[in-house]
C-alpha positions in Angstrom: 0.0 0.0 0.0 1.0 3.7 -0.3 2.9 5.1 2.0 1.4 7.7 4.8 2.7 11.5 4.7 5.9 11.1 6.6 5.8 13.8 9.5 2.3 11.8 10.1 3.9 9.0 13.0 5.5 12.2 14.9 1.8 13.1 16.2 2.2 11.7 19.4 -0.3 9.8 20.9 -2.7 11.1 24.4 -1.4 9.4 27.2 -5.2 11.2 28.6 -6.4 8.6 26.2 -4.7 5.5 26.9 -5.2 6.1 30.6 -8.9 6.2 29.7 -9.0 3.2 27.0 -6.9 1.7 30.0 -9.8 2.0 31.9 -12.4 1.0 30.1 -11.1 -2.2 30.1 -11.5 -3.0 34.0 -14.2 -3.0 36.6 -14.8 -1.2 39.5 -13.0 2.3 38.4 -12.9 5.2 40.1 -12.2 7.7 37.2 -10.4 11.3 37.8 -8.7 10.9 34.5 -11.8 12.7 32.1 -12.7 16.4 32.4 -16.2 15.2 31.3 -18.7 18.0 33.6 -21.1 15.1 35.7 -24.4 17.5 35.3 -26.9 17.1 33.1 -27.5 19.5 30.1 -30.3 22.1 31.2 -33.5 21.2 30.1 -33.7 24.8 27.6 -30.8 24.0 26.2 -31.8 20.0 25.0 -35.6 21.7 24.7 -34.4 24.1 21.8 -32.0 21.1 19.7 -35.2 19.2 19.7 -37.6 21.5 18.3 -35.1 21.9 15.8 -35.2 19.0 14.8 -38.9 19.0 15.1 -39.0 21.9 12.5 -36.2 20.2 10.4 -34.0 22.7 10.6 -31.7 20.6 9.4 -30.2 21.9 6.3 -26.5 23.4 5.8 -25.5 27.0 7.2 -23.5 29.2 6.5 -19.7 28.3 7.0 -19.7 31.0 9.7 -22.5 29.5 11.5 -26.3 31.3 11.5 -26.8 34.7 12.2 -28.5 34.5 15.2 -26.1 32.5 16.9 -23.1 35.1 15.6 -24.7 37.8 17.0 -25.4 36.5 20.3 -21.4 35.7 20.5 -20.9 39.0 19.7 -23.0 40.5 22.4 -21.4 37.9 24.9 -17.9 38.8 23.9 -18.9 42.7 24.4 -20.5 41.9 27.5 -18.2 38.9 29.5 -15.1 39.6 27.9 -14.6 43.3 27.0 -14.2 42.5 23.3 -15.5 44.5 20.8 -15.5 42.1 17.5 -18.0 42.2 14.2 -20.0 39.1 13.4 -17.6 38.8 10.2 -14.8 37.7 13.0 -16.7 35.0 14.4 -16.9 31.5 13.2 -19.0 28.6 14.9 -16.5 26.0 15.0 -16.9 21.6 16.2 -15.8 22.6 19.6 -12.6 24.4 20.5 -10.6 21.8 19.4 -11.4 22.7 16.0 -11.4 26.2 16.5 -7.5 25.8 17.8 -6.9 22.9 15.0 -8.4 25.9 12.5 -5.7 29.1 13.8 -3.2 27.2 13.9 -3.8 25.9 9.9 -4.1 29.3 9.2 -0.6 30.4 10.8 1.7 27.5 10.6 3.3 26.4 7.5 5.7 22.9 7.2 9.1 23.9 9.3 7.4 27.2 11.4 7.5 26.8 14.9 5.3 27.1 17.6 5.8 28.3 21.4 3.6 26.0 23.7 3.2 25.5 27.2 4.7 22.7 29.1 2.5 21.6 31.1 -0.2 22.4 28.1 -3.4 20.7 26.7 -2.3 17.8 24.7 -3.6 18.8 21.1 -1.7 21.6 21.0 1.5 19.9 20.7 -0.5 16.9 18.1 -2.1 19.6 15.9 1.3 21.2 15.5 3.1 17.8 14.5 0.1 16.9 12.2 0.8 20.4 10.6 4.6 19.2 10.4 5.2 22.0 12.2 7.3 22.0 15.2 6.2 22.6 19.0 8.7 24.2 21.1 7.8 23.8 24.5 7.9 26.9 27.2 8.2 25.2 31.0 6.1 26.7 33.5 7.8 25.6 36.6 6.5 25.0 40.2 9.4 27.4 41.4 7.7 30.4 39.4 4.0 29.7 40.1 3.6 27.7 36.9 3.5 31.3 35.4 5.3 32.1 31.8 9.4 32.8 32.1 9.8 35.4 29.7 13.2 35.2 29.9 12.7 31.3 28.9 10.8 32.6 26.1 13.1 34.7 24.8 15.7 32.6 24.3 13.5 29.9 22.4 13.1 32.7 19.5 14.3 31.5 16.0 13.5 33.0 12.6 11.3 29.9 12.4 8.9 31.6 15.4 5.4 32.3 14.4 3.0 31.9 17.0 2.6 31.8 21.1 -0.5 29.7 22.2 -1.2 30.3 25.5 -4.3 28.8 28.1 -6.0 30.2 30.8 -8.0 29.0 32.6 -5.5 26.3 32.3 -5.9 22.5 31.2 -3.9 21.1 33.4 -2.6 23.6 35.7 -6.1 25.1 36.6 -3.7 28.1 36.8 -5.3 32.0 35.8 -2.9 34.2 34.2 -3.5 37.8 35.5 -3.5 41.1 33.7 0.4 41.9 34.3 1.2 38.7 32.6 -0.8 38.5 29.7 0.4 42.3 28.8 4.1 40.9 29.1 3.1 38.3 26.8 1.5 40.6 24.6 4.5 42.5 24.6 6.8 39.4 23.9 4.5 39.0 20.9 4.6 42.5 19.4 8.7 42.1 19.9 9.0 39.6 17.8 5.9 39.7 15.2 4.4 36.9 16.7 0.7 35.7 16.5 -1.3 34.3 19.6 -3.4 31.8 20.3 -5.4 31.8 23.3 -7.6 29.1 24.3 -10.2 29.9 27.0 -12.5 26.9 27.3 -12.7 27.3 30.9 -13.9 31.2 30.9 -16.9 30.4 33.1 -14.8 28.6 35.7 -12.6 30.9 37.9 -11.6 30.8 41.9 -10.3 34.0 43.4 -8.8 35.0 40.0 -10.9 37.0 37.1 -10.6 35.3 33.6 -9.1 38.2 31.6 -9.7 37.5 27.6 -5.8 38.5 26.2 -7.6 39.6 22.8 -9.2 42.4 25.3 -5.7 44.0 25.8 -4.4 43.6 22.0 -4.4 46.7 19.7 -2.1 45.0 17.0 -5.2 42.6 16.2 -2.7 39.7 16.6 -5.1 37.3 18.4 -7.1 34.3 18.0 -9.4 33.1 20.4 -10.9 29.4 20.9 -14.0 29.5 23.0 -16.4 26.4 24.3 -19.7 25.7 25.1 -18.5 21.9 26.2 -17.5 22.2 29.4 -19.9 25.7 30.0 -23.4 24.2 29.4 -22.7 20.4 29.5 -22.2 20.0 25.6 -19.3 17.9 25.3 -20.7 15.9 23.1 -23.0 17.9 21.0 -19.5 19.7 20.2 -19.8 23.4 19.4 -17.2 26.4 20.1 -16.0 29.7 18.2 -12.7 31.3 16.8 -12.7 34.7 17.2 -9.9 35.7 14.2 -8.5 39.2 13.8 -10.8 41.7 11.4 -10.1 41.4 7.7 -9.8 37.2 7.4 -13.5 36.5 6.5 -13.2 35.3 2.9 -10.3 33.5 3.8 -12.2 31.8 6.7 -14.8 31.3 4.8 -12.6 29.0 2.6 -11.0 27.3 5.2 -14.3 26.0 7.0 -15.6 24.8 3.3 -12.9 22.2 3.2 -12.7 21.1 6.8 -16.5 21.3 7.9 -18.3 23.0 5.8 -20.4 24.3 8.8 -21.4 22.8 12.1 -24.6 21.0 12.2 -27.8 23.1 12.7 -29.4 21.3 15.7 -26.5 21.8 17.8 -26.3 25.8 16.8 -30.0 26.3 18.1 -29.0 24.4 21.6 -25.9 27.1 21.5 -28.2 30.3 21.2 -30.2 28.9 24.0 -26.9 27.9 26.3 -25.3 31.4 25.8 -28.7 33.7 26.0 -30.4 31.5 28.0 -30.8 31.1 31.8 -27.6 30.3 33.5 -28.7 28.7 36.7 -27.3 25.5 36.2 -23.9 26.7 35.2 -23.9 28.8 38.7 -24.5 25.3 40.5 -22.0 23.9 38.4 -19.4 26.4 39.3 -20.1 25.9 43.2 -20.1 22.1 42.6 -16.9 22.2 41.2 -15.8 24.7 44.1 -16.9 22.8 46.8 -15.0 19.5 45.2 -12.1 21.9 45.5 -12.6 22.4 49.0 -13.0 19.6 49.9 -9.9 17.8 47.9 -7.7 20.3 49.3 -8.6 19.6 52.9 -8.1 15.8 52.2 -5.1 16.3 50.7 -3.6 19.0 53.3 -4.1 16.1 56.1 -2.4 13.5 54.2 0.5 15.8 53.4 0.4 15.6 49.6 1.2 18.1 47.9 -0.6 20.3 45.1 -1.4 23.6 43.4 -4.2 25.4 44.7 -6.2 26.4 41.2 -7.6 29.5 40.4 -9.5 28.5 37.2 -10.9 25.4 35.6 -11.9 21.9 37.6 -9.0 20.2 38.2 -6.2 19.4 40.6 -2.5 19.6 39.9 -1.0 17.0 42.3 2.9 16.0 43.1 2.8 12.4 42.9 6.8 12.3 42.9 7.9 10.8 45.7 5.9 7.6 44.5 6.5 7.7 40.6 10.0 7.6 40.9 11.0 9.5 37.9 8.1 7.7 35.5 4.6 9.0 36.2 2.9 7.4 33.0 4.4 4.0 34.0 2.8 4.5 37.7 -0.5 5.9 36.6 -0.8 2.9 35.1 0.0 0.7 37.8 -2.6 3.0 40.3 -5.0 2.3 38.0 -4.7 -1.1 37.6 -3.6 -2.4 41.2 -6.3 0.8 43.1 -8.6 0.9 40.3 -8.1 4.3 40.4 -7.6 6.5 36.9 -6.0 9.8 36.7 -4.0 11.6 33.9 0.4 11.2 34.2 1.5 14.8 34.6 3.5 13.4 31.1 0.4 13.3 28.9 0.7 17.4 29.3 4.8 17.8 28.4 8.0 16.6 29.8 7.3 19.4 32.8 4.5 17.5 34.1 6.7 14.4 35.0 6.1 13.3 38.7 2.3 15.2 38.8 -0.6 14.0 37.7 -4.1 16.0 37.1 -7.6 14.7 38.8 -10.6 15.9 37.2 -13.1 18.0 39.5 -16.3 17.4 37.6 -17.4 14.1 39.7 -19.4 13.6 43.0 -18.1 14.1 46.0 -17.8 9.9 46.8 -16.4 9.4 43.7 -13.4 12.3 44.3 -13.4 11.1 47.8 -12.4 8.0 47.3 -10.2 8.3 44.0 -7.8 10.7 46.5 -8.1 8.5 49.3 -6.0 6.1 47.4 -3.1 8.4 46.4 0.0 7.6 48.3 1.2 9.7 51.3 5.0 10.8 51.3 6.6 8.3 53.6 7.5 10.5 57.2 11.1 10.4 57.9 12.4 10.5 61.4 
């Protein structure tokens, strides 16, 4: 048979993913290892897919999405983000994952590299090597508050530099990067002519730290920004998000939807008007479900003296496993979940910085967390 494109076997495989497959394999599991929200889609939201469907509104839109739906983001962004965009800059996208797969197609050509953060979300390193591209990790270290080094940024510049991606809320970390920060970053951007990606699937989700929206503070108009309704309203599954480009791109986006999705289906855009206009109440009760989890994970793992970061944003917990992994975390997740039937994500899965932590997902009941971190390991007490 022909052979495949040869950058193609240098997309690295989810170690999220194989801890999951992993799991699904065994009985009795206690799983940390998804950040799948465990409440129900609100009844308006389900209510308005189905009468779609009822009044087969089921035919193709257009590659931006409809109209309604476009405007609605704008009025969000305007009103929850302090962004002041035209419908032309907006496109309905399958989830953020397209929406980041989408800027960084747009910005990366074979050879171009790409600043990421290590610990970062795993498809941003994946979409860059399926790009044949290059990812060039940035560490974001325990000693520094898991916050950017700009000074470790700087010297990862080459000619071949083209674009920053950067996450907050973050997925792993659960780590908020505040105003001072993301103007650096801006900064370190307009230095060196670099475009940014921001991915801010976890807007809705914040403790003690306001979500700040980096595209907010740019005047350059040098930012794209991923957004989600998955993890918001409940919706991972009906997968629906939105790239907000820079002005001036719209027949170029329009082209670039045509041959990856044409448009998102129509169902699932009526369900998004109702999430983001709709009532919110269940999203409030989400947020304090996932805060008390924090509270109460913390206070477990304070009396077992195990040690973590506190987050500021998202629904999970960034925990130092260390002193048990012994220098291989994926090989010891795997053996927790096997021998404790317990599954969580190896710090690993996220970049080479994450070796010897591992992340727990928030979005569970309380039993369920309760027992998944009453199996971690203590550090051993020395005399």
């Amino acid at each position: 048979m022909p052979f495949l494109a040869p950058h193609i076997p240098l997309v690295p495989a989810s170690g999220i993913r194989r801890i999951f497959q992993l799991s699904q394999q065994l009985e009795g599991i206690t799983s940390l290892v998804i950040g799948e929200p465990d409440v129900a889609v609100a009844p308006h939201i389900a209510a308005a897919a189905k009468q779609a469907w009822d009044d087969d509104l089921t035919d193709y839109t257009d590659n931006g999405g409809i109209r309604p739906f476009r405007d609605a983001i704008v009025e969000k962004l305007a009103r929850e983000n302090s962004m002041r965009v035209k419908v032309e800059q907006v496109w309905v996208t399958v989830g953020a994952t397209q929406g980041l797969n989408q800027a960084m197609h747009l910005l990366l050509a074979a050879g171009d590299e790409v600043l990421v953060p290590d610990p970062g979300y795993t498809t941003f390193t994946m979409t860059a090597r399926l790009l044949n591209a290059t990812p060039v990790p940035y560490s974001l270290r325990v000693d520094r508050d898991f916050m950017p080094d700009l000074e470790e940024l700087e010297s990862l510049i080459t000619e071949r530099t083209r674009v920053l991606i950067i996450n907050s809320p973050s997925n792993p970390l659960g780590t908020v990067l505040p105003e001072p920060v993301l103007r650096e970053l801006l900064d370190f951007a307009s230095r060196h002519d670099l475009w940014i990606i921001s991915d801010e699937v976890y807007e809705y989700f914040t403790w003690d730290e306001p979500h700040i929206s980096i595209a907010s503070l740019d005047r350059e108009d040098r930012v794209f920004t991923a957004f989600s309704l998955s993890k918001t309203y409940a919706m991972t599954g009906i997968r629906v998000g939105y790239l907000v480009t820079p002005p001036g791109l719209t027949d170029i986006m329009r082209n670039v939807q045509e041959t990856t999705i044409s448009c998102v289906d129509t169902p699932a855009q009526y369900a998004a008007i109702a999430a983001i206009t709709g009532d919110h109440t269940q999203v409030v009760e989400a947020r304090e479900h996932y805060r008390e989890n924090i509270a109460a994970a913390t206070r477990l793992l304070d009396e077992r003296g195990i040690r973590y970061l506190r987050p500021t944003g998202a629904f999970y917990l960034w925990i130092d496993v260390s002193t048990a992994s012994r220098g291989d975390v994926a090989a010891w997740a795997e053996t927790f979940l096997v021998y404790q039937r317990v599954a969580v994500a190896p710090g690993t899965a996220f970049g080479a910085s994450g070796e010897g932590w591992i992340r727990v997902s928030l979005a569970v009941s309380h039993e369920i967390l309760m027992t998944g971190l009453g199996k971690l390991p203590a550090p051993a007490v020395t005399a």
